[in-house]
Structure formats: structure tokens, C-alpha cells
KEZAKE-138746 format. One record per residue (C-alpha): residue number from 1; residue in three letters; x, y, z. Coordinates in Angstrom, 1 decimal. Layout:
% KEZAKE-138746
  seq  type    east   north      up
  NUM   Ala       X       Y       Z
...
This chain:
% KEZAKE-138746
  seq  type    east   north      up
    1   Unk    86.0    16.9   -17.4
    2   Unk    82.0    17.3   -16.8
    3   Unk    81.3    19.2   -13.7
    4   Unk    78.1    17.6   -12.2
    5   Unk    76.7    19.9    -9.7
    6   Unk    73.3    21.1   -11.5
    7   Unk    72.2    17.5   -11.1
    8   Unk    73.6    17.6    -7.4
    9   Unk    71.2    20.4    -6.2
   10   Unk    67.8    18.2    -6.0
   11   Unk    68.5    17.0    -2.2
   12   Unk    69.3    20.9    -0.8
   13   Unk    65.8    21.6    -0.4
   14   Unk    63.4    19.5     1.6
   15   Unk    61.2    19.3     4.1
   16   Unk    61.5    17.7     7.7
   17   Unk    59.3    15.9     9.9
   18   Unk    58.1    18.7    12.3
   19   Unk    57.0    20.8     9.1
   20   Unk    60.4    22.8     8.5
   21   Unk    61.3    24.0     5.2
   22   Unk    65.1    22.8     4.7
   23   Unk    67.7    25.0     2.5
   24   Unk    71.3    23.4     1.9
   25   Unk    72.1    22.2     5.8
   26   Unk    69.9    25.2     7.3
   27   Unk    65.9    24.8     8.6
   28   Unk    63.9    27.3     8.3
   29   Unk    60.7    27.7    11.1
   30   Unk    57.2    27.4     9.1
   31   Unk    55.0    28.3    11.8
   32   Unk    54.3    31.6    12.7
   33   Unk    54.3    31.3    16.1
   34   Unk    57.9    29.8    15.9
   35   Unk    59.4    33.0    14.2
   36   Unk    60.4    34.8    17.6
   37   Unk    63.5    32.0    17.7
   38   Unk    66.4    34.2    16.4
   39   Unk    67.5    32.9    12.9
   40   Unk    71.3    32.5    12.2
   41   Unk    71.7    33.9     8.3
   42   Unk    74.8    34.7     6.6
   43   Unk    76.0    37.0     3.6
   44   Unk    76.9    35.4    -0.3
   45   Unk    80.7    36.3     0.8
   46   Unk    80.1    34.6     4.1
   47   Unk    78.8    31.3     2.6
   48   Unk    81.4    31.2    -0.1
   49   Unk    84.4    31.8     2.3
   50   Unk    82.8    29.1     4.7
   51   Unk    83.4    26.6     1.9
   52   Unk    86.3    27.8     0.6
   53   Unk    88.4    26.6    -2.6
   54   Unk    87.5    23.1    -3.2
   55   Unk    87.6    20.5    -6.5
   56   Unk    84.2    22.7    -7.5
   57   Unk    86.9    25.3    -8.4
   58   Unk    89.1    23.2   -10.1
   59   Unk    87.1    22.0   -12.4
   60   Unk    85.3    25.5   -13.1
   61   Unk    89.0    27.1   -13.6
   62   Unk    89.1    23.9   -16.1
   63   Unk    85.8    24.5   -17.5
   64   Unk    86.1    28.4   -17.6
   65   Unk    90.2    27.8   -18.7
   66   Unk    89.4    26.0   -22.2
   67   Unk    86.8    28.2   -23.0
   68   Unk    89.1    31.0   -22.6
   69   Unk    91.9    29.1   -24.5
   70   Unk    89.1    28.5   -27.7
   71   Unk    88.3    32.1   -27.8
   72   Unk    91.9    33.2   -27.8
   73   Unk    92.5    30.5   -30.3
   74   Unk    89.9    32.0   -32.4
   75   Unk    90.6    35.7   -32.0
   76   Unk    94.9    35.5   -33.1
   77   Unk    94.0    32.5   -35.5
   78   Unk    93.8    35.2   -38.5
   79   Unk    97.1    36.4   -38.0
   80   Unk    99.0    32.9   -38.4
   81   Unk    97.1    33.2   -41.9
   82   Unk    98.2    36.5   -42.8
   83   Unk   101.7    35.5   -44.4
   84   Unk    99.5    32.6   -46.4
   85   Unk    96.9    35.0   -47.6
   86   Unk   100.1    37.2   -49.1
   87   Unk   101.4    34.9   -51.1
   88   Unk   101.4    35.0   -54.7
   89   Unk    99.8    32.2   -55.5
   90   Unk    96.9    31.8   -53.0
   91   Unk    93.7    31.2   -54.3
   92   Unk    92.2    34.5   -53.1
   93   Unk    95.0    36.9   -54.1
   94   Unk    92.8    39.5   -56.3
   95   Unk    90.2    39.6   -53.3
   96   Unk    92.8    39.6   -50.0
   97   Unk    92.4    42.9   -48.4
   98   Unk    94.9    42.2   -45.5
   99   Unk    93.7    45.1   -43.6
  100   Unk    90.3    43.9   -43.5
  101   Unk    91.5    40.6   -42.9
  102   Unk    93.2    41.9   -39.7
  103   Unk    89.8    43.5   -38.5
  104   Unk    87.1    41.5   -38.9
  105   Unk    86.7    39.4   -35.7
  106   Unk    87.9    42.9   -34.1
  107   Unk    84.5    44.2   -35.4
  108   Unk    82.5    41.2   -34.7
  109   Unk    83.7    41.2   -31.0
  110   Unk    82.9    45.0   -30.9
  111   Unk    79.1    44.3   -30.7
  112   Unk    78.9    40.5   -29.5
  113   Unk    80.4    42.4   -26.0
  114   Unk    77.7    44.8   -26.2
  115   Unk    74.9    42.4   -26.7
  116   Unk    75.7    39.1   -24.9
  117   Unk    77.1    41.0   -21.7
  118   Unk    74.2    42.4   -21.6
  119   Unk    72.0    40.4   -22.1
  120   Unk    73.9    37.7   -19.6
  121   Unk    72.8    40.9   -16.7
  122   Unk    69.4    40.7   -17.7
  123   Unk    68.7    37.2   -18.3
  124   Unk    71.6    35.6   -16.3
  125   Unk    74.9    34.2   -17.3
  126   Unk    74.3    30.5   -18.0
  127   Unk    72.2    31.5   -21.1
  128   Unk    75.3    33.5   -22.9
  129   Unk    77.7    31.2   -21.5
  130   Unk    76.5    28.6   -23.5
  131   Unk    75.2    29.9   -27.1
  132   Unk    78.0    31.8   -27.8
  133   Unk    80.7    28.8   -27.1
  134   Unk    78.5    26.8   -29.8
  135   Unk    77.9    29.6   -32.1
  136   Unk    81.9    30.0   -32.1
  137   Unk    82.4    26.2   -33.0
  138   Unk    79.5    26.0   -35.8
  139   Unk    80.9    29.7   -37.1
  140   Unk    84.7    28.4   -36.6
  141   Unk    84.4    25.3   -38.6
  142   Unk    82.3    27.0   -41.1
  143   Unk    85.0    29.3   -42.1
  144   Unk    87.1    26.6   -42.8
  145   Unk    84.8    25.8   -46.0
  146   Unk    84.4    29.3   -47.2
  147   Unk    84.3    29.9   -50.8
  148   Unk    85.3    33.5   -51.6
  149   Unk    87.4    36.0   -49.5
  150   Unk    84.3    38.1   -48.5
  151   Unk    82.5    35.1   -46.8
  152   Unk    85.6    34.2   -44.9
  153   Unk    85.9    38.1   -43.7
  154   Unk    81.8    37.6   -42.6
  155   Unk    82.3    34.3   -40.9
  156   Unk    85.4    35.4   -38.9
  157   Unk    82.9    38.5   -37.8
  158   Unk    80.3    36.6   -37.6
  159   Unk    83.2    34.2   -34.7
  160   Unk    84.1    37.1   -33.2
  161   Unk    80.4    38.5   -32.2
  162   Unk    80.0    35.6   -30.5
  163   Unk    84.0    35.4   -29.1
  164   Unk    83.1    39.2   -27.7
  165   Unk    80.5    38.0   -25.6
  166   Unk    82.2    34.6   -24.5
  167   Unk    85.2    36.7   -22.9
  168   Unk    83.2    39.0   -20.1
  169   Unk    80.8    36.1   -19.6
  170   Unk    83.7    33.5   -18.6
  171   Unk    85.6    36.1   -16.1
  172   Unk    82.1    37.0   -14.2
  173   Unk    80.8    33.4   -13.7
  174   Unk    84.5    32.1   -12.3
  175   Unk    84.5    35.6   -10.4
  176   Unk    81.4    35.2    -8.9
  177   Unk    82.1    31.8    -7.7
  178   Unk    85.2    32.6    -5.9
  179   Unk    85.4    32.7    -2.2
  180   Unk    86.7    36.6    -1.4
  181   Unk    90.8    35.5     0.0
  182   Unk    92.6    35.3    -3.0
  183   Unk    90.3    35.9    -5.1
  184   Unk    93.1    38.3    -7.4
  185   Unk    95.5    35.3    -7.8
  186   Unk    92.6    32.8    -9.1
  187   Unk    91.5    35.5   -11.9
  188   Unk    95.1    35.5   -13.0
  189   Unk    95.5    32.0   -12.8
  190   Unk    92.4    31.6   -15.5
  191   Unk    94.1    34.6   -17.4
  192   Unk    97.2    32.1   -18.2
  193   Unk    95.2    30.1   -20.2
  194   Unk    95.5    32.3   -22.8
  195   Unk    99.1    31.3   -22.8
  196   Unk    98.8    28.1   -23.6
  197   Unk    95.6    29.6   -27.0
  198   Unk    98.5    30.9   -28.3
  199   Unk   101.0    27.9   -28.3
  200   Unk    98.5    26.0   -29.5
  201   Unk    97.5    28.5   -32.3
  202   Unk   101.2    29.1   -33.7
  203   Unk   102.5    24.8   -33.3
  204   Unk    99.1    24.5   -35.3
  205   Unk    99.9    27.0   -38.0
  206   Unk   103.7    25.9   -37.9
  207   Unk   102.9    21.8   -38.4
  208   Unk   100.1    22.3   -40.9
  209   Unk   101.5    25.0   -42.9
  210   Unk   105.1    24.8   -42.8
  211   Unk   105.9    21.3   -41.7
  212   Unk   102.8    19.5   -43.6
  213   Unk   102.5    22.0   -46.3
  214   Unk    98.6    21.2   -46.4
  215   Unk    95.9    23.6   -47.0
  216   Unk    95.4    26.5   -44.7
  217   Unk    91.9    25.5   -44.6
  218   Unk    93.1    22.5   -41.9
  219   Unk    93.6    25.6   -39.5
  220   Unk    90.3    27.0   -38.5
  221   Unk    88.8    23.5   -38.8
  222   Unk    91.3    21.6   -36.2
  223   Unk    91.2    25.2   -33.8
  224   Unk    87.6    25.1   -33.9
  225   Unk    87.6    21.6   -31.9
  226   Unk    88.1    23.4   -28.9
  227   Unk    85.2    25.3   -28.5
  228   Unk    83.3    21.6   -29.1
  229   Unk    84.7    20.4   -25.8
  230   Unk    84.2    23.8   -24.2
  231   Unk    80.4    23.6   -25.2
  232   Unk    80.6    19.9   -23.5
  233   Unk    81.8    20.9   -20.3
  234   Unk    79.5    24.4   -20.0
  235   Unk    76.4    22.4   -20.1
  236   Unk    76.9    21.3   -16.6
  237   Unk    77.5    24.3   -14.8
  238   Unk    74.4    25.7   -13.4
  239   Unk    73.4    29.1   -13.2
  240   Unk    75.4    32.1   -11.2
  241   Unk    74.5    32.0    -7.5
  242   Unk    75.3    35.8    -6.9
  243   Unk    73.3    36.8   -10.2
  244   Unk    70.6    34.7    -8.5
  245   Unk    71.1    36.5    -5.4
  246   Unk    71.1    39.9    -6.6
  247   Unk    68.0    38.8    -8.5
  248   Unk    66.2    38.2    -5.0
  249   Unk    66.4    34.2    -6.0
  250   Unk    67.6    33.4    -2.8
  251   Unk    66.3    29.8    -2.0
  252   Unk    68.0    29.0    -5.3
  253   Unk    71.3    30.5    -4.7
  254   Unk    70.9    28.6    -1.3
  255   Unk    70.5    25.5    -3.5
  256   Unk    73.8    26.0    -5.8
  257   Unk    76.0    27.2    -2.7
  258   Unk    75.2    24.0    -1.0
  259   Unk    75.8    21.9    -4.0
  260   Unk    79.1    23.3    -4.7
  261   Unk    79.9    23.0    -1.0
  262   Unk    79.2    19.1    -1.1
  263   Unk    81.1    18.8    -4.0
  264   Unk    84.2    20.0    -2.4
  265   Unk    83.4    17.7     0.4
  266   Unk    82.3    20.4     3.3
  267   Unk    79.4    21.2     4.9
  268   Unk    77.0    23.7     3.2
  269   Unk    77.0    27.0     5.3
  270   Unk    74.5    26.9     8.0
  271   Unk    72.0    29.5     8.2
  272   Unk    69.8    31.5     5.8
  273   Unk    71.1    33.5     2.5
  274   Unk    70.5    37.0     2.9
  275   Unk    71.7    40.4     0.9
  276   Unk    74.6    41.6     2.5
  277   Unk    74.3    44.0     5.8
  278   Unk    76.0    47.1     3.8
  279   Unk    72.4    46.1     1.5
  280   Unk    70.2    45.9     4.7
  281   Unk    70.9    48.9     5.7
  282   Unk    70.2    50.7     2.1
  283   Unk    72.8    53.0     2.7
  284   Unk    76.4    52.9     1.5
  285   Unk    79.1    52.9     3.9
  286   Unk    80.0    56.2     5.1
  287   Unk    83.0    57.2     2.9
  288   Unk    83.3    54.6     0.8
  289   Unk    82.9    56.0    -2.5
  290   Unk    86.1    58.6    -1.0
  291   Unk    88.0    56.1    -0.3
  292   Unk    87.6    53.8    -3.5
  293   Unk    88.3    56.3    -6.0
  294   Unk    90.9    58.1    -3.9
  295   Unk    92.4    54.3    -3.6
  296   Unk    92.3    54.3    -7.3
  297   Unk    94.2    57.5    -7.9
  298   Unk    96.9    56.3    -5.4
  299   Unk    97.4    52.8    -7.5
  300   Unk    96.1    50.9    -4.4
  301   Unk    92.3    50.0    -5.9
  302   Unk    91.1    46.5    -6.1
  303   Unk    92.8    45.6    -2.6
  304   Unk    90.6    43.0    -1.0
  305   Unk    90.9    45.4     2.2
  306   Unk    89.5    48.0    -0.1
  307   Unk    86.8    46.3    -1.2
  308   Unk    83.0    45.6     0.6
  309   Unk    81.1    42.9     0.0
  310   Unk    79.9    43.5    -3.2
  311   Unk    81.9    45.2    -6.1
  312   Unk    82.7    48.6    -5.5
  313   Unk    79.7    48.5    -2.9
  314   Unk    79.1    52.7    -4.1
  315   Unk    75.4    50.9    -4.3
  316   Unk    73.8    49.0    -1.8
  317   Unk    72.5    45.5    -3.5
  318   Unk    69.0    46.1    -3.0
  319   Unk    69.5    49.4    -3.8
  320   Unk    70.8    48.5    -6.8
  321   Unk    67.9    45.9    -7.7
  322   Unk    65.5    48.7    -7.3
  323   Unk    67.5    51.3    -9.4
  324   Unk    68.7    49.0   -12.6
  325   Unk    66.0    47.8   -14.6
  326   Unk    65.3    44.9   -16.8
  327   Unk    66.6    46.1   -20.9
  328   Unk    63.7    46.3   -23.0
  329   Unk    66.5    45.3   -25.6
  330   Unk    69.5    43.7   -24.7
  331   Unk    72.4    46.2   -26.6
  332   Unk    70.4    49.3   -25.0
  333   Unk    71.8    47.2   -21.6
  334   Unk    74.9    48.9   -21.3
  335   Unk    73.5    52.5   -21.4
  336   Unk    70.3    51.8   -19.8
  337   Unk    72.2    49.4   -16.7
  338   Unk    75.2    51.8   -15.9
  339   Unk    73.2    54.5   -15.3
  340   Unk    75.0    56.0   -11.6
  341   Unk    77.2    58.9   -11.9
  342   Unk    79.5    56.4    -9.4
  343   Unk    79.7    53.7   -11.3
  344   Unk    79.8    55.1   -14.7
  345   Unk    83.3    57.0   -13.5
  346   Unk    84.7    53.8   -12.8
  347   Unk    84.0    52.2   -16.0
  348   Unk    84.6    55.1   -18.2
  349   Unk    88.2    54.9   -16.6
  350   Unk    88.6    50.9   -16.9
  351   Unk    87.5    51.5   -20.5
  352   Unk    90.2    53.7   -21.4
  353   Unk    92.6    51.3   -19.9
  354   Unk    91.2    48.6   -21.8
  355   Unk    91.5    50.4   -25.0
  356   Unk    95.3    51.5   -24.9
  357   Unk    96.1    48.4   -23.8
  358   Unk    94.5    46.0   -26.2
  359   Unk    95.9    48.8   -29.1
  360   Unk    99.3    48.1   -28.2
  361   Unk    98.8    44.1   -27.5
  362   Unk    96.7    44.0   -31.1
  363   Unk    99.0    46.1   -32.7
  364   Unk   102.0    44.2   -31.8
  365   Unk   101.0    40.7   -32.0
  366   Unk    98.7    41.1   -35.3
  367   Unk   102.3    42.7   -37.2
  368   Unk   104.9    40.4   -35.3
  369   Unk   105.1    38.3   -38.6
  370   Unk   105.1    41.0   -40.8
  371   Unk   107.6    43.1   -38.6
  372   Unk   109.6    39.9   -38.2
  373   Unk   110.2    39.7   -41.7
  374   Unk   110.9    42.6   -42.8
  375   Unk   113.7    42.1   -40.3
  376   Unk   115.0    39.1   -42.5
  377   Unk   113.9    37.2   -40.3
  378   Unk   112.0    34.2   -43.2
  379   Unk   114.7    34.8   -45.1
  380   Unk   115.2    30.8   -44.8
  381   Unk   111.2    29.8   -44.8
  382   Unk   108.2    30.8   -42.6
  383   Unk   109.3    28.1   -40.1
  384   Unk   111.8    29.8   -38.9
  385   Unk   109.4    32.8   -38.5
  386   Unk   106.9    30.2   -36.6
  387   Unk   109.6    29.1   -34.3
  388   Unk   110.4    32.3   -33.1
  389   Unk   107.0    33.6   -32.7
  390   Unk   106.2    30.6   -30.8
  391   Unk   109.2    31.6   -28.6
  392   Unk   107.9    35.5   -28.4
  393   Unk   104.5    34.2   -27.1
  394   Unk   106.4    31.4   -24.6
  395   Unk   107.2    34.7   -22.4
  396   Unk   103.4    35.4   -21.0
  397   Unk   103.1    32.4   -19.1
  398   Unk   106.5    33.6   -16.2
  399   Unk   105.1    36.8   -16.2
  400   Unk   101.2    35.8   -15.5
  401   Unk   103.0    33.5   -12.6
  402   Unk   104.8    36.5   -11.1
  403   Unk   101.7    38.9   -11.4
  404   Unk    99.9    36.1    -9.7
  405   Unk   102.0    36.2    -6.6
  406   Unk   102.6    40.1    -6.5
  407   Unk    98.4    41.1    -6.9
  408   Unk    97.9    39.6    -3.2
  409   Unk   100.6    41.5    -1.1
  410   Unk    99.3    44.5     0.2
  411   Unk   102.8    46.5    -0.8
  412   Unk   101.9    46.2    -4.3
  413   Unk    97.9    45.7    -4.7
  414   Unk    96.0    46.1    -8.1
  415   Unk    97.0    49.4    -9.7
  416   Unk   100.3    49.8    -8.9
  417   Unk   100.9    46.3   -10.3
  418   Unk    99.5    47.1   -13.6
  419   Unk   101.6    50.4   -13.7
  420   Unk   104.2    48.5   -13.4
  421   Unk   104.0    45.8   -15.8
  422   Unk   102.8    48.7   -18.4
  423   Unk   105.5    50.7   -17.7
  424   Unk   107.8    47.5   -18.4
  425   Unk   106.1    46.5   -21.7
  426   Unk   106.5    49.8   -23.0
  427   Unk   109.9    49.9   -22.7
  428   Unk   110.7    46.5   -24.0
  429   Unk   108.2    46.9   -26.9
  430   Unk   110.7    50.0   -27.9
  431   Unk   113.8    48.3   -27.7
  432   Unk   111.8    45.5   -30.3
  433   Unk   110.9    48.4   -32.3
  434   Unk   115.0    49.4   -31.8
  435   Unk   116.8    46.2   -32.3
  436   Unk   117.7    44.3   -35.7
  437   Unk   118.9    41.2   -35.2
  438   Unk   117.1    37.4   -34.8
  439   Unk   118.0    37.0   -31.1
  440   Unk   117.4    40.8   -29.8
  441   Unk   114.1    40.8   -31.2
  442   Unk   112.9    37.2   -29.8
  443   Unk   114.3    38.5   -26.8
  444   Unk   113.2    41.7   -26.3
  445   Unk   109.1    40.5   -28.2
  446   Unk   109.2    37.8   -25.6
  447   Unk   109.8    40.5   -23.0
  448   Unk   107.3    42.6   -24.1
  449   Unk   104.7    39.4   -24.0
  450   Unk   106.0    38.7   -20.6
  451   Unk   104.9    42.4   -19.0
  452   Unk   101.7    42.9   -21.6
  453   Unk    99.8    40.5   -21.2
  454   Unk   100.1    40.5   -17.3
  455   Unk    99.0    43.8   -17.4
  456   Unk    96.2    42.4   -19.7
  457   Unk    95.0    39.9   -17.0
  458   Unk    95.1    42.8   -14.0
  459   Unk    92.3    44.7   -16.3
  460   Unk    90.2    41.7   -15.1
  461   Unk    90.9    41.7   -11.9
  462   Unk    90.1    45.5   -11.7
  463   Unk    87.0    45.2   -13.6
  464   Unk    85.4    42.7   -12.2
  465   Unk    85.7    43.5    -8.8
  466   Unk    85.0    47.1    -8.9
  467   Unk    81.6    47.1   -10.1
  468   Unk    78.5    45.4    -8.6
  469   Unk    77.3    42.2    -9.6
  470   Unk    73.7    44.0   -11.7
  471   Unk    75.9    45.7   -14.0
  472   Unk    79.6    43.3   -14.1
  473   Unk    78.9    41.7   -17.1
  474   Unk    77.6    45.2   -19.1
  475   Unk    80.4    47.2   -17.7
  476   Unk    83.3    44.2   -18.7
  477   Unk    81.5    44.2   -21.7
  478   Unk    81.8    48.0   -22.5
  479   Unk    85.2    47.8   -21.0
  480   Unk    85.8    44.7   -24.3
  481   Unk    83.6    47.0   -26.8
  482   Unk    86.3    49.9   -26.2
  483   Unk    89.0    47.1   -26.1
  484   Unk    87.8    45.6   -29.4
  485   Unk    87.4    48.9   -31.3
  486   Unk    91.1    49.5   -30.5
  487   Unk    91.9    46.3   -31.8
  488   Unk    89.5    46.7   -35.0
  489   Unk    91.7    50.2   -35.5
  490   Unk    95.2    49.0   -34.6
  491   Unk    95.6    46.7   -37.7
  492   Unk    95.3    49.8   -40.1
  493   Unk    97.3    52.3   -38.0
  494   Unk   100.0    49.1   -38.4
  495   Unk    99.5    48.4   -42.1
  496   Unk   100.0    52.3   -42.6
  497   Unk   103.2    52.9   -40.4
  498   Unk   104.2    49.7   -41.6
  499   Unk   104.7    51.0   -45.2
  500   Unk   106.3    54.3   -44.0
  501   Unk   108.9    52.0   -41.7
  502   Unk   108.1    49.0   -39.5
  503   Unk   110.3    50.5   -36.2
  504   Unk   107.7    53.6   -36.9
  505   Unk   104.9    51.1   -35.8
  506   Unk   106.0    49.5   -33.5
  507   Unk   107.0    52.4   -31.8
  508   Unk   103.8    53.9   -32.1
  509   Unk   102.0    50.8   -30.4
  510   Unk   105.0    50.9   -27.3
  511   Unk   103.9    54.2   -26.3
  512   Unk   100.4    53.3   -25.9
């Protein structure tokens, strides 16, 4: 579903009769002597709410959506292989190192969030956002045709470097082209996506492998289709208008905002784009950095009420522009870009969340097959294990539909909704890690699925909007480093409990 609107931007800027310079719907005075005329301008936020949600969004969500569903697809695809890889008779069985099996793309995504993040804050996000969806098809579908066990393990890296850069990329260019009412909502409505990675991943692995009895090699080569359609569809989206704002661009991010406003069929804002007035001013607004951390303590943080113009807004935008400089290398970015005492307190706290919760989400879904069996649960053939994994993964899309509607309403906000839904999955993923028959443990898996991975998609909506635009992608990428470390770790904490007693690890992963 291409999204034309680069192509759409060539008749926002013009010239008129009388010698005006024209920007989207807005004219600009050329001669000097004409300057005393008050000028109407208005704020990124100000433009964006003027035109609103529109089919521009749609068909980003869409765009943005299948990316995230390819990504997804890749990361889990590795454990749908894991009960094939222990078989006797598989073709690699001296080689198979399970644990390293379980790792691999962990590791990959480790760095590829360190490097493309950054590099998407230094050299803007269109770049990143689309090398890394081809580099995950042409790495995908070359894993398919890997001889040995070891090039399979550096392929599946190799995927995830580029899969941990794809990730923070798609969440800051839908974020940044949302309109500020509702914008929670909309980040949790791309999050659900990931929903529909998964059914995809385990009907794929259950029809190939159980129903078709075909090589396992038919797996990564049909999920790696995806990201060809993904790569498709990004080409057409142009580049960031508020990382072209913040990068003093502002004619062009005049250009884009108009485009996108005639393709939702309104007018483009009148006026001229200018830096926000808490930026004019280069001062930040008196109390603010109280009241957002304080906010944050309380479990109210990431309220739109909360929240100034731009991110946190701890740092005035051209205040900002002045203080974070250009990477002379792009994985020094992270370091060298979050740099202010404010901002680095935020992130160092959104990365500890991000790295408890992806341990227990790894942990869990990486050893569901392997937990589920030792259970008895195959007792009868892996398609029975399929079918109910299919039905413990069926649970996230309810519970990404109720986190959607409670994240707006001011009696429950951000934080307190994520405390929640934590709380929730932690007690579920006990009673898994409790229970011993077939239906108690789809029931209660599903459960945990239907609190976890809500909680997941509330990280993004805390990350992306507490931290200004220079430094959204490094920080969500330092945020997935952390994440991706605990997911690279979480496969041998499991393969250890798991050998000592499989409630033992599961329990572990519930408590984080």
C-alpha cells in the first residue's frame, strides 16, 4: 500500500507574482521593507494538530505496522526451530548448541540498536529506516540456505543487527508524525502488530513442519517475504519532518507537513514553521524538570498534560541543537548524544525497565516449547504443542486493546498503567510456572501474554515521548541495547534452571 507523499511535496514551495516566497499554504514577504507586517508562524505541534489524523496516518501505521510485524517475525522465528534442531536426527545434531542458538539474534540486536539509532540521530531516520528492512530480507533468506550450524548462528546475528536498529527507528518516525491528542493510543495501536508477527510465525512453523512435514529450511525463507514488502512500502516515505526541524531544516519540514496535510485532504497549516516558544525563549520552563520526574515517581509520567512540546522539554530545542553534536562515529552516538545529567536519568531508568521486562518476555516465550513439553504437553506430536502456543500468543492482541483505551484517561496515565499490567503478568506467569495440566497452562501463558506484552508496548510510549527529538532514536536505542542484552542472557539463565526444574525457571523469569 505505497504511500506517495515524497513525490507530493514539489508544489509546496513556489513563488507568487508579487515576488513572495510560498511555503505549504503560507507567503512569506521578500522585501525588506515589507518585514514590519506581523508574520503569523506556528509550532511543529501546532501544525501537526491543525491537520490532525488523516489517511497519511493510515497508511504510515500500515507501512510502519508490517515492518514491525517482519522484525518480530524474524526475532521469535528461532524458537519455532528449537524443538527441530533437538531432534535426533537433524542434519546438524553434533554442531546444535541450543543455547547459542537461543542468543544469537539477541546479540546481533545488541549492537544494530547502538549503531543504527544512532546513526538515524545524526544522519536522519529515512536512511536507517530503509537499509536495515533490506539487509533483514537479503540476511533472512540467506539463512534459509546455510550450510553448517555456525553460519546459520552468524546469519541470524548478522538479522538481528539489522532487526535492532529497525525497532527504535519504526517507533520514532510514526511518533514523530503524530499529531500530540492521542498520540499514546496510536503507539499502542502499532505495538499490536506484533500480535499478529507471532500468529504468523507459529501457523508458519505449525503447517510447514507439522502439517507438511517439509524442511525447516521453508521457514526463514517464506518469513523473510515480509520484510520484501516492508522494504516496498518504506521507499516512499520521506524523511522525518521534526528531525528536519530540530535540524534547523525548516522550509523542508514546511514542505513534508503540507504534503501530508493534502494527503489527508486539509489545508496545510497557515503560517511559518518555527522552533517551539519554550525553544525561543532558550530557557526551560520554570519547574519542569520537578515536575517530570516527580510525575514519574508518582506513576503519572508520560501524561499528555505532563508533557511540553517537545519530549521531556528539560532542553530547550535550540538549546539542544547547540549542545548535541554531530558523532564523529555513529556507535560513540549514544554516549557522545545523551550527554545532560537530565536526560541521562531518564534513560538510565527507561533502560532498566527495558531490561527486566524483555528478560522475563525472552525468557518465557524463548522456553514455552520446552516448558510445554516437559509438561507432557507433545506427548501426542509437536502439533499439538503448536496449537497451543498459537493459543498462548492469541492473548496479547485483548490486552494491547485494553492498554489502548486505559493510556489516555487521566485516572490511569503512563506509569501507573505499566505497574499494573507488570504487576498482572507476574502473577499469572507464576501460576504457569505452578500449574500442570494442558488447559491451566494455555490459560494461565495466555494470561501472562495478555498483561506482558502490554506492558511491553507502554515502554514505547514512555520512551519516546520523554526524551527530545536530537537524542529519541539513541536513547530508544540504548533503552533496546539493555533490552537485547537481557534477552541475549535470558536463554542461558533458562537452559540452566531448566535442567534443575522447569517451574524453577519460570519462576525466576515471573519475578522479574
Amino acid at each position: 500500500m505505497p504511500v506517495e507523499v515524497a513525490g507530493k511535496m514539489e508544489d509546496a514551495k513556489g513563488s507568487t507574482d508579487d515576488g513572495r516566497v510560498r511555503a505549504g499554504s503560507c507567503d512569506f514577504p521578500s522585501g525588506a521593507g515589507e518585514t514590519e507586517q506581523a508574520e503569523k508562524t506556528y509550532t511543529f505541534d501546532e501544525g501537526m494538530d491543525a491537520i490532525g489524523w488523516g489517511a497519511f496516518h493510515r497508511r504510515l501505521l500500515m507501512v510502519c505496522g508490517v515492518g514491525y510485524m517482519a522484525e518480530v517475525i524474524e526475532l521469535v522465528m528461532t524458537s519455532f526451530l528449537i524443538p527441530v534442531f533437538e531432534r535426533e536426527d537433524f542434519e546438524w545434531r553434533g554442531s546444535v548448541n541450543i543455547t547459542l542458538l537461543g542468543s544469537c539474534s539477541y546479540v546481533g540486536m545488541f549492537f544494530g540498536a547502538l549503531f543504527w539509532s544512532a546513526l538515524s540521530d545524526s544522519r536522519g531516520r529515512r536512511l536507517a529506516f530503509v537499509v536495515t528492512v533490506a539487509m533483514t530480507f537479503v540476511v533472512g533468506l540467506g539463512s534459509a540456505f546455510a550450510p553448517t550450524f555456525g553460519t546459520f548462528v552468524f546469519l541470524r546475528a548478522l538479522v538481528g543487527f539489522a532487526v535492532g536498529g529497525q525497532l527504535p527507528i519504526d517507533f520514532a518516525v510514526y511518533t514523530e508524525y503524530l499529531p500530540s491528542h492521542g498520540r499514546g493510543k496510536h503507539i499502542v495501536y502499532l505495538a499490536t502488530f506484533a500480535s499478529g508477527a507471532l500468529m504468523i510465525t507459529t501457523g508458519t512453523a505449525y503447517v510447514i513442519l507439522e502439517i507438511l512435514q517439509a524442511s525447516w529450511r521453508w521457514v526463514p525463507a517464506l518469513l523473510a517475504l515480509p520484510s520484501l514488502l516492508t522494504l516496498f512500502l518504506r521507499s516512499r516515505i520521506p524523511e522525518s519532518p521534526r528531525f528536519l526541524l530540530v535540524q534547523d531544516q525548516l522550509l523542508e519540514a514546511e514542505q513534508v507537513l503540507a504534503s501530508v496535510a493534502r494527503f489527508n485532504g486539509v489545508p496545510p497549516p497557515s503560517g511559518r514553521l518555527v522552533h517551539s516558544t519554550i525553544s525561543a525563549s532558550h530557557d526551560v520552563e520554570p519547574g519542569m524538570e520537578r515536575r517530570v520526574h516527580t510525575s514519574m515517581a508518582r506513576g503519572s509520567a508520560g501524561d499528555e498534560d505532563d508533557l511540553p512540546d517537545d519530549g521531556v522539554g528539560l532542553i530547550s530545542l535550540r538549546d539542544e541543537h547547540s549542545r548535541f553534536r554531530r558523532p564523529r562515529h555513529p556507535l560513540l552516538a549514544p554516549l557522545q548524544q545523551i550527554q545532560d545529567p537530565r536526560v541521562r536519568r531518564v534513560v538510565a531508568v527507561l533502560a532498566f525497565c527495558w531490561f527486566m521486562i524483555q528478560f522475563g518476555q525472552v525468557g518465557v516465550y524463548v522456553w514455552a516449547p520446552s516448558y510445554f513439553k516437559s509438561r507432557g504437553i507433545a506427548e501426542d506430536g509437536d502439533g499439538h504443542l503448536y496449537r497451543d502456543l498459537l493459543l498462548m500468543v492469541s492473548g496479547q492482541l485483548p490486552g494491547l486493546l485494553l492498554v489502548s483505551a486505559l493510556v489516555e484517561r487521566p485516572s490511569f496515565g503512563r506509569v501507573r498503567t505499566v505497574r499494573f499490567f507488570l504487576f498482572a503478568s507476574g502473577v499469572c506467569t507464576m501460576i504457569l510456572a505452578a500449574v500442570s495440566s494442558e488447559a491451566f497452562l494455555v490459560a494461565s501463558s495466555a494470561s501472562t501474554q495478555f498483561f506482558l506484552q502490554s506492558a511491553y508496548a507502554l515502554m514505547y510510549v514512555l520512551s519516546l515521548e520523554l526524551v527530545p527529538t536530537q537524542v529519541r532514536c539513541s536513547a530508544l536505542g540504548v533503552g533496546h541495547a539493555c533490552a537485547r542484552f537481557s534477552a541475549a542472557v535470558a536463554p542461558s539463565v533458562g537452559a540452566a534452571l531448566l535442567s534443575v526444574a522447569p517451574s524453577l525457571a519460570i519462576a525466576t523469569f515471573a519475578l522479574s
